[in-house]
C-alpha positions as CSV (number, residue, x, y, z in Angstrom):
1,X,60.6,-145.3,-81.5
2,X,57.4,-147.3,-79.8
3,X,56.7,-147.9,-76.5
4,X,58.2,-151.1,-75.7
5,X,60.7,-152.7,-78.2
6,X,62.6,-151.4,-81.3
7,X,65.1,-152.4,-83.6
8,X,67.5,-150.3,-85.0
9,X,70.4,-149.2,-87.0
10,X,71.3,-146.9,-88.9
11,X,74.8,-145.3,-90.7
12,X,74.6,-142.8,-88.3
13,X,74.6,-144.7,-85.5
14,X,78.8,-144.4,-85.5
15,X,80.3,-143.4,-81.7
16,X,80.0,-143.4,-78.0
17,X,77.0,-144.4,-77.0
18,X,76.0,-141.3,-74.8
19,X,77.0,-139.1,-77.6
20,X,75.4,-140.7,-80.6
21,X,72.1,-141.1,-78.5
22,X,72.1,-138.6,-75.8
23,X,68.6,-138.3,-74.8
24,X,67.0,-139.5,-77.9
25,X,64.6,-136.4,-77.9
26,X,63.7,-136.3,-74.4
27,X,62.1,-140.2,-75.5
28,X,64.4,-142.0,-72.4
29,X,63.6,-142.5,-68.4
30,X,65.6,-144.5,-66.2
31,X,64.2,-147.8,-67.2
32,X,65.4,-147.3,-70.9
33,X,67.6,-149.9,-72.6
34,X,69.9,-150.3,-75.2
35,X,71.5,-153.6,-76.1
36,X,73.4,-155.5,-78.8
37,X,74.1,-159.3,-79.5
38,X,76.4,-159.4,-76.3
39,X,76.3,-156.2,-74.3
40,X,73.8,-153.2,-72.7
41,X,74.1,-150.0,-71.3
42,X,70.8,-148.0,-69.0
43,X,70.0,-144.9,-69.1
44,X,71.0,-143.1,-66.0
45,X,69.1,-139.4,-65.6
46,X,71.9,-136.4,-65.5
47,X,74.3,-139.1,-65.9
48,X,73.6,-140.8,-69.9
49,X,74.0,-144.0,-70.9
50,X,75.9,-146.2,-68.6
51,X,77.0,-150.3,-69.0
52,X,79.5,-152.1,-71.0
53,X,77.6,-150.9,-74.6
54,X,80.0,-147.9,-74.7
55,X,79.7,-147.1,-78.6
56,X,77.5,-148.2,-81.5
57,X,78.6,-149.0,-85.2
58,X,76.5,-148.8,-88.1
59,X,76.9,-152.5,-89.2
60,X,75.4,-153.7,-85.7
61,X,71.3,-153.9,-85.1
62,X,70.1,-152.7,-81.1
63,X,67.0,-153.3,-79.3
64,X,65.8,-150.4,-77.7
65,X,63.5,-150.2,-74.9
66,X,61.3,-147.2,-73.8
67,X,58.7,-146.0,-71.7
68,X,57.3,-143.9,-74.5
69,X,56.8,-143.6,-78.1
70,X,58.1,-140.6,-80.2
71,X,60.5,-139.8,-82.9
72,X,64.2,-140.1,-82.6
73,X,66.4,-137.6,-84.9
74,X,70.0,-138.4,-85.7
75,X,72.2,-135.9,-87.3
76,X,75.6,-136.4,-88.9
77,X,76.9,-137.6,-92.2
78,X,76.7,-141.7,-93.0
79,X,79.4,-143.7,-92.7
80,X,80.9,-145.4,-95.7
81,X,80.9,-148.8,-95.6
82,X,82.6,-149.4,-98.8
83,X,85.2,-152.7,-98.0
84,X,84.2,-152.9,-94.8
85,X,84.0,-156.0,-93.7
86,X,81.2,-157.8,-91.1
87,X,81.3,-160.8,-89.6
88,X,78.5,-163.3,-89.7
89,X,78.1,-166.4,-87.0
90,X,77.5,-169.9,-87.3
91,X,73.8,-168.9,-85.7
92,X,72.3,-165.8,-85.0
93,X,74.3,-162.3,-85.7
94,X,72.4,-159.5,-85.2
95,X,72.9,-157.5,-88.2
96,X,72.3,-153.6,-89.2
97,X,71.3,-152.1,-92.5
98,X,74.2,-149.1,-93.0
99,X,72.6,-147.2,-95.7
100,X,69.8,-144.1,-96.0
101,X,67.7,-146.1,-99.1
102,X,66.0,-149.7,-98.8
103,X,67.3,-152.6,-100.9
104,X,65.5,-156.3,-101.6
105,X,67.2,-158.8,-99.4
106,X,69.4,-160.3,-102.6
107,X,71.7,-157.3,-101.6
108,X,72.6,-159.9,-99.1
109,X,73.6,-162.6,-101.3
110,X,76.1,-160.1,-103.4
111,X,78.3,-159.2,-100.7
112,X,78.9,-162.6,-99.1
113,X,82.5,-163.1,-99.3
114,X,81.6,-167.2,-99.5
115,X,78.0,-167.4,-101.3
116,X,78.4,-170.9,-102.3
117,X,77.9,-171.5,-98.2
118,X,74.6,-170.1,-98.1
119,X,71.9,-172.8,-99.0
120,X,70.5,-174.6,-95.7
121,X,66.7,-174.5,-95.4
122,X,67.7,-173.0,-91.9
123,X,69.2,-169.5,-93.2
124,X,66.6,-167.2,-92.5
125,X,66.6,-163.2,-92.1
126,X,64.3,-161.6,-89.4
127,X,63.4,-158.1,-88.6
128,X,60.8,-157.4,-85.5
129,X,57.8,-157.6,-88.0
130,X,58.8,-160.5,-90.5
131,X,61.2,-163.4,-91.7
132,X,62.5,-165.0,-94.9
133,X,64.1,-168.1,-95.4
134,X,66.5,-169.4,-98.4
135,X,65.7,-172.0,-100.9
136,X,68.6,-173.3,-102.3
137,X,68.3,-173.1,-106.6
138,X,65.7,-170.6,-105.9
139,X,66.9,-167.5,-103.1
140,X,64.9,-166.3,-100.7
141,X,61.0,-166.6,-99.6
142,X,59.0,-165.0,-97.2
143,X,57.3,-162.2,-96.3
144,X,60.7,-159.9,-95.3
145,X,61.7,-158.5,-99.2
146,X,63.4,-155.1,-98.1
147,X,66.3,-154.1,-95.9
148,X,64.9,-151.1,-94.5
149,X,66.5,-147.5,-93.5
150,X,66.4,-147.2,-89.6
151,X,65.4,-151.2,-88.9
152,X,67.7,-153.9,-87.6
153,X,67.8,-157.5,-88.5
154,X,69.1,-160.9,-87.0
155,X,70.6,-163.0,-89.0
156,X,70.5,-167.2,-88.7
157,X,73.2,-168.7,-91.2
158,X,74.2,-172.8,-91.0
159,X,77.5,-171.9,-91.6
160,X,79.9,-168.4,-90.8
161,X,80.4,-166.3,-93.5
162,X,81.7,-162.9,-94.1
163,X,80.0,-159.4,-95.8
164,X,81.7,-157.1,-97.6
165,X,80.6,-153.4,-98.5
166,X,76.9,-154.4,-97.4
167,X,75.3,-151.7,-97.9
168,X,77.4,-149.4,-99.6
169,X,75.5,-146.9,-102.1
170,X,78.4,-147.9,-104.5
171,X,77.1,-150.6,-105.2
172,X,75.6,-151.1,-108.7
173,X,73.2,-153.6,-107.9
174,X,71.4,-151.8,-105.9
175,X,70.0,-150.1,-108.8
176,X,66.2,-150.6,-107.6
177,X,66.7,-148.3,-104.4
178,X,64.3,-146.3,-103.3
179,X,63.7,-143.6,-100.5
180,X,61.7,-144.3,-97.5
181,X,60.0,-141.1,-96.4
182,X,58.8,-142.6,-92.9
183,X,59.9,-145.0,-90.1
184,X,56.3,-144.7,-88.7
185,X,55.6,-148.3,-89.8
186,X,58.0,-149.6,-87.6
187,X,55.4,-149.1,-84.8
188,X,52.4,-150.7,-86.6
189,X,50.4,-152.8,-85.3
190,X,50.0,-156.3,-87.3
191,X,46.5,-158.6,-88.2
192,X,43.2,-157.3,-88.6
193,X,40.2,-157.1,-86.7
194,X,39.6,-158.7,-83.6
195,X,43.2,-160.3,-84.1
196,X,45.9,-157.8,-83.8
197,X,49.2,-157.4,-82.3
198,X,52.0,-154.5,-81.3
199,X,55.4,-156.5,-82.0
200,X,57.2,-153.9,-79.6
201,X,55.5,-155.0,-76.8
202,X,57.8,-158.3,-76.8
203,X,61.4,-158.8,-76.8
204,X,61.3,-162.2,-78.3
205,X,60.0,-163.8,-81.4
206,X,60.1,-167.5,-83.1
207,X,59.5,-168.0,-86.8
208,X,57.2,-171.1,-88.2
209,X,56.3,-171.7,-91.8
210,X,53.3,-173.9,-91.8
211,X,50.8,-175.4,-94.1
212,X,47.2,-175.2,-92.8
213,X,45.5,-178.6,-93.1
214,X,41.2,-178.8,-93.1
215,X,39.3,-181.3,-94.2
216,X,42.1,-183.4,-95.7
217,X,43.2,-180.4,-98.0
218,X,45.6,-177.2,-98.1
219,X,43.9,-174.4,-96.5
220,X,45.0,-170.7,-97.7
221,X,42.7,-167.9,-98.1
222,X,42.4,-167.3,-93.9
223,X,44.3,-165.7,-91.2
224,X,46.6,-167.8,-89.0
225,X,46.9,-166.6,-85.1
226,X,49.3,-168.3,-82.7
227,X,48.2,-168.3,-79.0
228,X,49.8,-168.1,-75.0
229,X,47.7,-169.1,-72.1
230,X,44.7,-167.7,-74.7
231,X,46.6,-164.1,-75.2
232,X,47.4,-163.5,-79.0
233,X,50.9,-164.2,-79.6
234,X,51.4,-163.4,-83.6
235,X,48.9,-163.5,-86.5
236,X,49.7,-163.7,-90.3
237,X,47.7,-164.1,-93.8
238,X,49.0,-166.8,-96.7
239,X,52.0,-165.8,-98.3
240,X,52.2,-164.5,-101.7
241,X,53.7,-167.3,-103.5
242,X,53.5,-170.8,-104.2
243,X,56.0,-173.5,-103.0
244,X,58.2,-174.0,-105.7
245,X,59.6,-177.4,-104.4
246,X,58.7,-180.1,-101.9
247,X,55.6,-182.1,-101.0
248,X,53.3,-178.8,-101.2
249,X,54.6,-177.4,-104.1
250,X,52.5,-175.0,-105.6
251,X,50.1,-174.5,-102.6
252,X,50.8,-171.0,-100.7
253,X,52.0,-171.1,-96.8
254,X,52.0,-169.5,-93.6
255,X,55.1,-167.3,-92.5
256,X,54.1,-167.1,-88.6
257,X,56.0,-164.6,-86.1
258,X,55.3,-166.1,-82.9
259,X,56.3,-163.4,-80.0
260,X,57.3,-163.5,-76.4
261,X,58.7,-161.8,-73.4
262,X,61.3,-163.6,-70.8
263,X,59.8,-166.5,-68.8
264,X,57.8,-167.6,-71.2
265,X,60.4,-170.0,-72.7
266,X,58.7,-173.6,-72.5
267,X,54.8,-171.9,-72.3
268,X,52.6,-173.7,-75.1
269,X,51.9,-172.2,-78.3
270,X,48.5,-172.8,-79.7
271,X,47.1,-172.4,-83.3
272,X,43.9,-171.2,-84.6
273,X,42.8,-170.3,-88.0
274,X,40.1,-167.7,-89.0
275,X,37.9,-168.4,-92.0
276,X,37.3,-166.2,-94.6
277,X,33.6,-165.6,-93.2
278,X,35.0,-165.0,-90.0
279,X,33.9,-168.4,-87.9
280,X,37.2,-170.1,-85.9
281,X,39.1,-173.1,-86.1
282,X,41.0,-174.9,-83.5
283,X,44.4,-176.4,-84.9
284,X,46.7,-179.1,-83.8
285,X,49.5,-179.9,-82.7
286,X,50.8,-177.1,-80.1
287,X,54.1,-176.7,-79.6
288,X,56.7,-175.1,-77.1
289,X,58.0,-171.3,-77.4
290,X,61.6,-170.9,-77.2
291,X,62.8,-167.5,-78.2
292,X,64.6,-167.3,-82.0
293,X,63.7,-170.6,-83.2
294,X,62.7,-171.5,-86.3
295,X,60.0,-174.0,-87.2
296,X,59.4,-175.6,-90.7
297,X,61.0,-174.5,-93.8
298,X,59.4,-173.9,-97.4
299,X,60.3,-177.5,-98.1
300,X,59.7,-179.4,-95.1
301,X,56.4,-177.1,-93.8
302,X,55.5,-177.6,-89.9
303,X,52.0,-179.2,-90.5
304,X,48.9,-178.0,-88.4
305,X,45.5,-179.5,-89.0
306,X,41.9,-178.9,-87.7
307,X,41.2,-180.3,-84.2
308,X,37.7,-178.2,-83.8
309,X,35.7,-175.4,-83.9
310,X,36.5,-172.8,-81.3
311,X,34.5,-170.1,-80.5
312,X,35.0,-166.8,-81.4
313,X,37.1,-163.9,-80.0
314,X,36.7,-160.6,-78.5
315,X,37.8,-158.0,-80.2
316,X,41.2,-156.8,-78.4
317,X,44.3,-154.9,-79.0
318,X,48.1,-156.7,-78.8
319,X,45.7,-159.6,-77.2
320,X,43.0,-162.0,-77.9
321,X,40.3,-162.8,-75.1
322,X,41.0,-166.7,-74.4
323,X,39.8,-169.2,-76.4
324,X,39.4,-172.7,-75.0
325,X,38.2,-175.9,-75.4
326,X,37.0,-176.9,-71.9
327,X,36.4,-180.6,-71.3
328,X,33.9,-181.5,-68.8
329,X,34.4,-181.4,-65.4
330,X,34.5,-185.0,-63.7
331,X,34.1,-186.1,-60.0
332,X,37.5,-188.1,-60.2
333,X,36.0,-190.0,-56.3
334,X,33.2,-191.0,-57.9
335,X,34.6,-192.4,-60.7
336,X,37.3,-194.4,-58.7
337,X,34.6,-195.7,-56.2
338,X,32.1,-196.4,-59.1
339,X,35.0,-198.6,-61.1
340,X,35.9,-200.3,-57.7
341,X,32.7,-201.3,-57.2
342,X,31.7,-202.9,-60.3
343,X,35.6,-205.1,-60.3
344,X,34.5,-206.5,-56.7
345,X,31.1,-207.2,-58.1
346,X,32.5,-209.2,-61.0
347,X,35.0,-210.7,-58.6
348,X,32.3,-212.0,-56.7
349,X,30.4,-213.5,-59.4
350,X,33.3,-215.0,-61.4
351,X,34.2,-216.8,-57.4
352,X,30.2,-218.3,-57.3
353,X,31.3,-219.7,-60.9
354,X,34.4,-221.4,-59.7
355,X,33.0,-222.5,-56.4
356,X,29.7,-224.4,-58.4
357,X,32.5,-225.9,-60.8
358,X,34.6,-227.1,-58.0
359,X,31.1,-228.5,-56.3
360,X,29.8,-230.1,-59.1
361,X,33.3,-231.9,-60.1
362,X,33.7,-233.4,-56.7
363,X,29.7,-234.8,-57.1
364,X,31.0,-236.1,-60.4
365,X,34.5,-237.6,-58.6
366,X,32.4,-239.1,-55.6
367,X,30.0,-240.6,-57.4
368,X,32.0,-242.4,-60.1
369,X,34.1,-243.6,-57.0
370,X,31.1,-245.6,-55.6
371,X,30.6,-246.9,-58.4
372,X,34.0,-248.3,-59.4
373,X,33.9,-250.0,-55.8
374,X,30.4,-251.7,-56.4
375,X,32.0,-252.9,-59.7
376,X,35.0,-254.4,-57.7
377,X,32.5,-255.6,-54.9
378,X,30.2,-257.9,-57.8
379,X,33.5,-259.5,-58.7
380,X,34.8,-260.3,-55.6
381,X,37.5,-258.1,-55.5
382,X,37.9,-255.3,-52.9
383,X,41.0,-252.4,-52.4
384,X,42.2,-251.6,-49.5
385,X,43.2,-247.6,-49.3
386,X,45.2,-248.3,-45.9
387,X,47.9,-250.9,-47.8
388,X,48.3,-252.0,-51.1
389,X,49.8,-255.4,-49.7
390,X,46.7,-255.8,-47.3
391,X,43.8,-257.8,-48.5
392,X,40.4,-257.5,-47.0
393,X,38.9,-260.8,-45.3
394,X,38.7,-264.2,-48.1
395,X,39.3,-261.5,-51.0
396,X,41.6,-262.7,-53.7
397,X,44.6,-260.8,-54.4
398,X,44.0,-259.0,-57.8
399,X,45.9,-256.1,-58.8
400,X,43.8,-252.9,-58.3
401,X,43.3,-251.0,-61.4
């Protein structure tokens, strides 16, 4: 069990809640939680756990929270799951896996009661560390291969659908089993270097599969980190396979965990990618967190592309030092009072302009107007401005042009 956040289930998990738990090895304080899809229960010193999560079933995943880390031991024999069946949401149902051995993730497939509704880009499967997504035609892909002994999962379908015996040692396709000898990776810390990251230290997550774009091509030998107000936020490498359909089919991608605690829904998520020879890149575009979504699919990857070099990190544990671009600063008065000066400048030239035009057309005006009048005077013709039926002295009455 870490310190912070885990996910759980188990077949033994099968029974009041206070019962099945009691102290969890002396692992639980007064701020401890426990808490399904729908319902909690705190733990309450001398008292156990009290809230509306009264008992736990073996099909169900919790999120556990505690002050410290330490191992958790649960006796009892493992409840058979054989016909049972589970129901599973149009959207999220958080799922648990009810069996003592680990299983690939097609275990899931072969106990729908309806596979033929499973096929949307947006079914995915997420435990606290990883995702995977399904490809219709080709099953599932991603870096989440294994139900697990002791982990929980969440489960995102387009359409309900029901399991049946999930889990079940019966089963015969579950052939590949295999023992797990330790929960301790449960608690690991993900990434390398100066970029790495405790999942339990969040409650939330959001999945992205992206394709890295530099340079006008598909980048996928580095690391991929996403950011929060310059705080690492998740960190991944390429995935293992090729895309086996879509635009970049055939180039490997990135299967991101993005995490987050409550009131950060809305912060912006920023990208950077680490080279193989360590030096950082800046990526574009950023987008918003919002707890359990799910970003790009193998098809149809979210696309992020270089924006510029960033500098480089500090080495830090479940956090990066912050990594900005700063733009410099600017005296936003001066600039206003430099712009306003230079438009009444140009105002006042582009006024001389008009006023020497204006000057120079009335010149032009008067003058051809005395000499239209000496014209008239030589041929003994004059106009009168005051009447144009009043005739000056022994003039002849012509028409005035």
């Amino acid at each position: 069990m870490n310190s912070g956040w885990t996910w759980i289930s188990s077949p033994l998990l099968n029974g009041p809640t206070s019962d099945v738990l009691g102290s969890m090895g002396g692992l639980v304080s007064s701020d401890s939680i426990i808490k399904n899809q729908l319902l909690f229960s705190n733990y309450i010193p001398g008292v156990g756990w009290f809230g509306q999560l009264s008992g736990l079933s073996p099909v169900e995943a919790y999120q556990v929270r505690l002050s410290n880390a330490g191992t958790m031991s649960l006796t009892g024999y493992p409840t058979d799951v054989t016909g049972r069946v589970t129901e599973l949401n149009a959207g999220w149902t958080w799922l648990g896996w009810p069996s003592l051995t680990a299983a690939p993730v097609e275990v899931f497939d072969d106990a729908l009661t309806y596979p033929s509704r499973l096929g949307s880009q947006n079914d995915l499967i997420k435990s606290h560390f990883s995702f995977t997504s399904y490809l219709s035609g080709f099953g599932w892909f991603g870096a989440l291969t294994h139900f697990e002994p002791g982990a929980g999962y969440m489960v995102k379908l387009a359409q309900a659908n029901q399991l049946i015996s999930f889990g079940a040692s019966q089963r015969r396709k579950l052939k590949d089993l295999k023992p797990v000898a330790s929960h301790a990776a449960f608690s690991r810390a993900i990434g390398h270097g100066q970029w790495q990251i405790s999942p339990s230290s969040f409650e939330h997550s959001m999945c992205i599969v992206a394709v890295v774009i530099i340079g006008g091509g598909v980048i996928e030998t580095g690391d991929l980190a996403a950011f929060i107000n310059g705080q690492l936020r998740g960190v991944t490498g390429p995935s293992l396979y090729g895309a086996p359909v879509g635009t970049y089919k055939g180039h490997k991608m990135y299967n991101l965990m993005a995490y987050g605690q409550v009131g950060k829904e809305g912060a912006t998520v920023t990208f950077q990618y680490r080279h193989p020879d360590g030096h950082l890149s800046a990526l574009q575009p950023s987008i918003m967190f919002a707890k359990d979504a799910f970003i790009g699919t193998v098809q149809e990857p979210f696309i992020i592309a270089l924006n510029s070099t960033a500098p480089p990190a500090a080495p830090a544990l479940n956090s990066a030092s912050t990594v900005s671009s700063v733009l410099p600063a600017v005296d936003v008065s001066t600039s206003l009072s430099a712009e306003r000066q230079a438009s009444e400048k140009a105002a006042k030239h582009i006024g001389a302009i008009v006023t020497m035009a204006m000057c120079g057309m009335l010149c032009f005006l008067l003058a051809a107007h005395r000499l239209w009048r000496m014209r008239m005077r030589g041929s003994g013709c004059v106009a009168s401005y005051a009447s144009s039926d009043r005739m000056a002295p022994n003039a002849s009455k012509v028409p005035v042009p």
